[in-house]
N, C-alpha and C positions, 0 to 999 in steps of 0.2 A: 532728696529734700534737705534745705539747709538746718543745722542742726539746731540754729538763732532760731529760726522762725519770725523772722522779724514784723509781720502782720498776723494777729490771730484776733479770735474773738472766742469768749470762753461763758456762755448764757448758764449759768450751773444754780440749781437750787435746791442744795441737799438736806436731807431729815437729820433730825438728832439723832446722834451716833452717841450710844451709851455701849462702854465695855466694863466686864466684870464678874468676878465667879460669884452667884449666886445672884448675878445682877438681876436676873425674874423676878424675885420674890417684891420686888418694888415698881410692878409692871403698875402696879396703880397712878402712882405718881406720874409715872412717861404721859398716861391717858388722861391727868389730870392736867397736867402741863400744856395739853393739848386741847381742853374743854371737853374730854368725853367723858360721859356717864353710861353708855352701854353699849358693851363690847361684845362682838360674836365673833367666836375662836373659829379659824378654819383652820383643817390639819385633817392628814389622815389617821386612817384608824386606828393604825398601830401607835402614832405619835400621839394621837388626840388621846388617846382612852390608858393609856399608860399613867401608872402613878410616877414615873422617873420624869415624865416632859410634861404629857398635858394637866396631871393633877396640880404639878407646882404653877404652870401658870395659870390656871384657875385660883390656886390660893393666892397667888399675886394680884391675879383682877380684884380679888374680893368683890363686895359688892358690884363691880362696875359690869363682871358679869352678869350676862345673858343667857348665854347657850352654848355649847361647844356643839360645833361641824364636823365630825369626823369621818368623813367619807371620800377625801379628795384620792386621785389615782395618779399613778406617774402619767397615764393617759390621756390627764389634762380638758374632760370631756365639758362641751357648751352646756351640756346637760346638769351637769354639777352645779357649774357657776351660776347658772339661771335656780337653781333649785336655794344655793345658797341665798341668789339677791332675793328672792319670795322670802326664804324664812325672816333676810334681817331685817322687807316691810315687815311682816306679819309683828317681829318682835321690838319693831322701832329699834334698831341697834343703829349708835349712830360712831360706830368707827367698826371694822373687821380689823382682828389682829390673827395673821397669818405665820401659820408655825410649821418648821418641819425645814421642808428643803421649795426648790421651784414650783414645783406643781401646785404644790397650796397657795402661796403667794401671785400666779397667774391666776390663777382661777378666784381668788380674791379678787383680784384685779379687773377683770372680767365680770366680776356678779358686782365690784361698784359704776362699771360701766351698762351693766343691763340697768341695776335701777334708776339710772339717770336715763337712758332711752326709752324705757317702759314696756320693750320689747317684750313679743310673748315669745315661748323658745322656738317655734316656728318661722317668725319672723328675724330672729336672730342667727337659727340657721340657715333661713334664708341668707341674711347679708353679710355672714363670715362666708359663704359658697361664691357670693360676688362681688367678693374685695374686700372683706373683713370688717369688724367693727367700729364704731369712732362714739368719740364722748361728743354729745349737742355743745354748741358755741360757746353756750353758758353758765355750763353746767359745774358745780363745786360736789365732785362724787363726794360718796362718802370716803374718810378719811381712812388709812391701811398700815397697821401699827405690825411690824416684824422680826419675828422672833427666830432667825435659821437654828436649825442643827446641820447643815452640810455646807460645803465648801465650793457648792458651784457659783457662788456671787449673783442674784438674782433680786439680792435685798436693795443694791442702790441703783435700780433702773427703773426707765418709764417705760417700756414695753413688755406684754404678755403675750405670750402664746395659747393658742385653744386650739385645740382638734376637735372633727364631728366624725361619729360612727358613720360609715357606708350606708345611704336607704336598703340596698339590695345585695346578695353577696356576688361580688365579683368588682364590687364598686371601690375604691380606692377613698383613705380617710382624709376627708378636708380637714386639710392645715391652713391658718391662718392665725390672726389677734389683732391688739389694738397698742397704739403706739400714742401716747401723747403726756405732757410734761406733768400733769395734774395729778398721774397717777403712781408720782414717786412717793413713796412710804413717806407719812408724819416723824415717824419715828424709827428704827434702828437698835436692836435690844440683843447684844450680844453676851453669851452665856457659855464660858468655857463648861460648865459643869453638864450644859443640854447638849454640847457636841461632843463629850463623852459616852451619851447611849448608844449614839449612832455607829451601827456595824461598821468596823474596820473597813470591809470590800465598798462600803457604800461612800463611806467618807473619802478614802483614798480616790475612789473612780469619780467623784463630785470635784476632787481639789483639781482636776486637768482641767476641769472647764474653766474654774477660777484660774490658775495659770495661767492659760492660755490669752486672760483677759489683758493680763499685762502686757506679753508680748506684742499681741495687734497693738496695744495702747499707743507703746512707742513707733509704731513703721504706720498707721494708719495714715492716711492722707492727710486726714482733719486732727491730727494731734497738737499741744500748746506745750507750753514750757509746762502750766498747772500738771497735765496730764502723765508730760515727761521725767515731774518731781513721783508724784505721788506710784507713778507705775516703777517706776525701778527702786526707788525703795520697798516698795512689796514684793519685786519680785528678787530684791535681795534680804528678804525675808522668808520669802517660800523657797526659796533655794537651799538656805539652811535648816528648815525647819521640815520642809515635805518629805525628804530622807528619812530623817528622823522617823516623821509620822507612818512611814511603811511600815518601817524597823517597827514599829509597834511602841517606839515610845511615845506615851502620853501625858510627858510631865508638863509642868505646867510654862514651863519657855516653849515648850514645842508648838504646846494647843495655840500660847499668842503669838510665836511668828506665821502657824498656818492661819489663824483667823484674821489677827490684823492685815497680814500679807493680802490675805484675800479680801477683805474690808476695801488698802491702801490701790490696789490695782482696781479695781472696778470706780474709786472714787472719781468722776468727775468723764467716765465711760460713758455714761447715759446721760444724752442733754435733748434740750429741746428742738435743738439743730439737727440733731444726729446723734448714733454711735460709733466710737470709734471699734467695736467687733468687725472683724475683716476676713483677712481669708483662708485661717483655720478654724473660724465659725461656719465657714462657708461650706469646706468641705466637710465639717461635722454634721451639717446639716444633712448636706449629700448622703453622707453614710450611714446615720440612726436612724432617716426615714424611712417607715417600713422593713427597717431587719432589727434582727435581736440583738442590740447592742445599744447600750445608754449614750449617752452624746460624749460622756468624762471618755470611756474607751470608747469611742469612735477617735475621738481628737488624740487618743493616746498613740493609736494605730499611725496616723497620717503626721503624725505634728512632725517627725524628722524630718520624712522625705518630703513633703510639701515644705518645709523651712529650707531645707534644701536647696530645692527649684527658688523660690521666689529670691534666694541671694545669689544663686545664678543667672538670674535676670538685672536685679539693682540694687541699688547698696542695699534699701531698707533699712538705714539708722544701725548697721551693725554694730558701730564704735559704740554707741548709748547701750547696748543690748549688751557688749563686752564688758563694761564695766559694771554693767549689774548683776554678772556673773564672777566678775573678777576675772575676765579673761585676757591676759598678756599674747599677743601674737605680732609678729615685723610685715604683714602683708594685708589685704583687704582678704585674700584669700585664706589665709590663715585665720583670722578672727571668726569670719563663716563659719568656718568648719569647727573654732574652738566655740562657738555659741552653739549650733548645731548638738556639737558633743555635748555640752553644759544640760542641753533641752533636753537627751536621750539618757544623761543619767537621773535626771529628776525622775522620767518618768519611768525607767526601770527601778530603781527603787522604789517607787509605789506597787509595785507587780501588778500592773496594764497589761493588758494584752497589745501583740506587738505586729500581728499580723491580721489583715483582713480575711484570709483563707481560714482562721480561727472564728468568723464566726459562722454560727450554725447554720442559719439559715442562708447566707449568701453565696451562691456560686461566680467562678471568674466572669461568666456573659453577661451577671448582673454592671459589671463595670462600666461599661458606656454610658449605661443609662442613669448610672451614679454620676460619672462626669459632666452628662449634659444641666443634670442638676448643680451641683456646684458651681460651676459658670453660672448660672443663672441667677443664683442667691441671689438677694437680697445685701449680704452681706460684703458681696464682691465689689461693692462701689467704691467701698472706705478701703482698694488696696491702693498700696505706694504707688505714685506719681508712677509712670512708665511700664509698670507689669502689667499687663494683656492678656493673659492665658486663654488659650483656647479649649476647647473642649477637649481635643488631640493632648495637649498639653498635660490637662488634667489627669485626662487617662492614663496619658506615662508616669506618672506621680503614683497613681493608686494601681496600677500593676507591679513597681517596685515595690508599694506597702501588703501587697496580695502575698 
C-alpha cells in the first residue's frame, strides 16, 4: 500500500470523549449535554454493585438515575440484553450508560437494538441463529453513554457482539451481533481512578486487544492518513506506557498513556463503512471461541508469529509501524523483525501467556479446526492488499504458537 494514500474516504462520527480523574462524578452533565433524564447503568455485578465503580457512578447520575443492571457476563448472553431492553421499557430510561469492560457495553448495544425491533427473545434468538441482528431503517435506538474500566477499546465502535446458549447439550454456542453506525456511544467518559479497581491480570490481558487495535489500524486495507495519525500516536503511547503497566506501576503518566493510547488507537477504527480490525482479530477470534482463554491472551499468544507470516508475505506499512516503535533498521528485513521484536516485548511485559499449548482446555488436533476459522473471520477482509492466507497457512502460524 502507498504510504500517501492518495484516495480515501473517512465517514467518522465520534461521541464526546471526556478524560479525567474523578471525571464520573460529573456523569450528570455528559447526560445532560445529551438531553437525557433517565439513565440505566449496565455493568456487571462485581462492577455494578461495588462502592469503588458503580456507587460513584450512581452518585454522578444523581437524579438522572434510574436503575442499576448489574448482571452482565464476559459471556455476552442475548438473554441478558433482551432482559435489560424490557427493564429500560418498563422504566422509560431513555439512554443506557454501560460500565465495566466489553461485555456490558455490547450487550447495551444489543438491548438498544432489541427495543427498537420489539423482538421477543425468541425471535431474536431466532435472527442472531440466521445472520444476526440489525437496527429497522429508522430507527434512533436509544442513546449509550460509556464508562470503561479495562483497556480492550470497545467504547469507540459501532459493532456488538452476542452469544446464545446451546438449545441442547452437545450444541455449539451461537455467535453473532449487530454492526451499524447509530450505535456508537453519545458519550465517552474516561476515569483513570475507575481503571485503578480493575485487577491487574484483567487489565493487562484487556490492553492486547487495545493494542492490537492499532497495529491492524495502520496495515489494514481501508486505512487513511486520519487513522494512520491517530493509530501510531497511541501506539507510541502504549509502547511506553504498557511496560510500565505490567511492572505494576500505576501512576498517573502510566494510566494516561495506557488509556489515551487506547482511546487514540481505536479513534476512527470503527466507521460506517467498515473496520479497520483485521487479521490478529481474526485469529483471536479463531482462538477464544470455545476454549478457556479471553481474546487479550488469545491475541497475546499469536500476535508474534502471525506478524511474523503476514510481513513475510507484504510490506504491510512496516516503515509506519517502525517508527512508532522507534525502530531504526538498513533493510525491509530488518525493520520486520525489529517491529516483530517491539510487539513481543510489549507483550511479555504485560506477563500474557505465550504459548497455545498453555491453554487448558485446548489440544494440538484442536488446530485445524481453529485455522479453518480464522480464515473465515469476518475480520480477514480488512488484510493488506496481497496476503491470502490459506488455511495451511494459518495452521503453520498457530503450530509455531502451540
Amino acid at each position: 500500500m502507498d504510504d500517501r494514500i492518495p484516495e480515501f474516504r473517512f465517514p467518522y462520527d465520534p461521541p464526546t470523549v471526556r478524560y479525567g480523574r474523578d471525571a464520573v462524578e460529573d456523569l450528570a452533565a455528559e447526560l445532560a449535554a445529551i438531553d437525557v433524564e433517565r439513565a440505566l447503568v449496565v455493568a456487571g455485578e462485581t462492577t455494578g454493585t461495588s462502592d469503588a465503580v458503580g456507587g460513584r457512578v450512581e452518585a454522578g447520575l444523581g437524579d438522572r438515575l434510574v436503575e442499576t443492571f448489574a448482571e452482565t457476563t464476559t459471556d455476552k448472553r442475548i438473554a441478558t440484553a433482551h432482559e435489560v431492553a424490557e427493564l429500560a421499557d418498563d422504566l422509560d430510561a431513555d439512554a443506557l450508560v454501560a460500565v465495566g469492560g466489553g461485555s456490558s457495553l455490547d450487550v447495551a448495544k444489543v438491548a438498544a437494538t432489541l427495543r427498537e425491533t420489539g423482538q421477543s427473545l425468541d425471535e431474536a434468538r431466532a435472527a442472531l441463529r440466521e445472520g444476526g441482528l440489525a437496527l429497522p431503517q429508522e430507527a434512533t435506538p436509544t442513546p449509550i453513554v460509556a464508562v470503561p474500566t479495562t483497556l480492550a477499546g470497545a467504547e469507540l465502535s459501532v459493532v456488538a457482539g452476542i452469544t446464545d446458549a446451546p438449545d441442547s447439550e452437545g450444541d455449539l454456542v451461537v455467535r453473532g451481533g449487530v454492526f451499524d453506525p447509530r450505535l456508537m456511544p453519545a458519550a465517552v467518559v474516561y476515569d483513570p481512578s475507575l481503571f485503578e479497581t480493575t485487577p491487574h491480570g484483567v487489565l493487562c490481558a484487556s490492553a492486547m486487544n487495545g493494542f492490537d487495535k492499532g497495529l491492524e489500524t495502520v496495515y489494514a486495507r481501508n486505512a487513511t492518513p486520519v487513522t494512520d495519525a491517530t493509530a501510531m500516536r497511541g501506539l507510541s503511547l502504549l509502547r511506553r506506557g504498557l511496560p510500565e503497566l505490567g511492572a505494576g506501576e500505576w501512576d498517573a503518566d502510566t494510566l494516561y498513556d495506557c488509556i489515551v493510547g487506547t482511546m487514540l488507537v481505536q479513534y476512527g477504527c470503527s466507521r460506517s463503512d467498515g473496520t479497520t480490525l483485521s487479521v490478529i482479530h481474526a485469529y483471536g477470534h479463531g482462538v477464544a471461541r470455545g476454549f478457556a482463554v479471553q481474546q487479550g491472551g488469545a491475541h497475546a499468544i499469536v500476535l508474534p508469529d502471525a506478524l511474523e507470516h503476514l510481513f513475510g508475505e507484504v510490506d504491510a506499512r512496516r516503515d509506519l509501524l517502525a517508527e512508532a516503535f522507534d525502530v531504526a533498521a538498513d533493510s525491509p528485513e530488518a525493520t520486520a523483525e525489529g517491529v516483530v521484536e517491539a510487539v513481543t516485548e510489549v507483550r511479555d511485559a504485560l506477563g500474557l501467556p505465550t504459548r497455545l499449548r498453555d491453554v487448558e482446555d485446548m489440544d494440538e488436533s484442536d488446530l485445524p479446526k481453529i485455522a479453518d476459522v480464522v480464515v473465515e473471520d469476518g475480520f480477514m477482509r480488512n488484510r493488506p492488499e496481497g496476503y491470502d492466507p490459506t488455511a495451511e497457512d494459518v495452521l503453520g502460524v498457530l503450530e509455531r504458537a502451540w
